[in-house]
N, C-alpha and C positions, 0 to 999 in steps of 0.2 A: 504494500500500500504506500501510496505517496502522493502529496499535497502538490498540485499546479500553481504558483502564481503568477496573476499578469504584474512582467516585468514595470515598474512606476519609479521612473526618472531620479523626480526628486524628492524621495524617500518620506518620511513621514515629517508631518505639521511639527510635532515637537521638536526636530532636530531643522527643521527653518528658524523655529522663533531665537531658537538659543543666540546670545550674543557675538558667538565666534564664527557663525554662520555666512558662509561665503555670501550667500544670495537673499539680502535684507529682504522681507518684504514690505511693500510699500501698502497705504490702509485699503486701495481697491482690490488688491489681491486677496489681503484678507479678510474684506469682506464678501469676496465670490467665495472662499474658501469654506467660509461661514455659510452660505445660501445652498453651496454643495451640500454639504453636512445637513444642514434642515432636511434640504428636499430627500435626503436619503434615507433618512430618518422617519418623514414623511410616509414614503414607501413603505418602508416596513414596518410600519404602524397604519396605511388604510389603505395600500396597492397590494399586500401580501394575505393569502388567502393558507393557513391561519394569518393572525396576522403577530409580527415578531416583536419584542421587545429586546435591543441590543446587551442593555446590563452592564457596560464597560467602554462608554464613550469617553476618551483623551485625545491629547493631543498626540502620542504616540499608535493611534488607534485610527486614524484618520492619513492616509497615504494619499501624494500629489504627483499628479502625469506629468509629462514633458510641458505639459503647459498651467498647470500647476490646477489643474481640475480637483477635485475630492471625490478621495473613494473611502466611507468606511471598513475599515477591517476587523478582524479577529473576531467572530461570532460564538468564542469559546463558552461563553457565559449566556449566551441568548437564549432567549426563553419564546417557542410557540404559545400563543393564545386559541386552545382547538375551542372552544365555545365561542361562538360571536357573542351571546348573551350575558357571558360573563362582565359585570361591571365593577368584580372588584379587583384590584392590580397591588401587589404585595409591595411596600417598598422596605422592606427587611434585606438587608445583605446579605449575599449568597453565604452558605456557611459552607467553609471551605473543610474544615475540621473531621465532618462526617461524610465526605464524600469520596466516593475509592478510586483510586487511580488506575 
């Protein structure tokens, strides 16, 4: 078994914002970077059939293309919603403690 990724340029948000970061970015970038991130977000809360709750949105979590687009990643934590009728949404932190590797 093995995990594919699409190759994404300029690696994650987090190592942009850092201060030793070659490639500043400037407040329209990030705030496209920001509107990526919603609308993805978006998605997986009322375009996904269940529909997903990610659980572990950063800035290390969020990956930028050649043109500094936004893609979320790592969906290690996310959680399907199979009931649509379900209106109640947990926000307790996942407990890492009892869970098996």
């Amino acid at each position: 078994m093995a995990l594919v990724y699409e190759y994404l340029a300029n690696g994650n948000l987090k190592d942009q914002l850092l201060e030793n970061s070659t490639n500043m970015l400037n407040w329209r970038a990030r705030l496209q970077i920001a509107v990526d991130a919603a609308q993805g977000l978006e998605y997986l809360h009322n375009g996904c059939r269940p529909p997903i709750v990610h659980r572990d949105l950063k800035s290390s979590n969020i990956l930028l293309t050649e043109n500094l687009q936004a893609k979320i990643a790592d969906f290690g934590l996310s959680k399907a919603f199979a009931n649509e009728g379900d209106s109640h949404v947990t926000t307790v932190p996942a407990d890492f403690e009892h869970q098996e590797t």
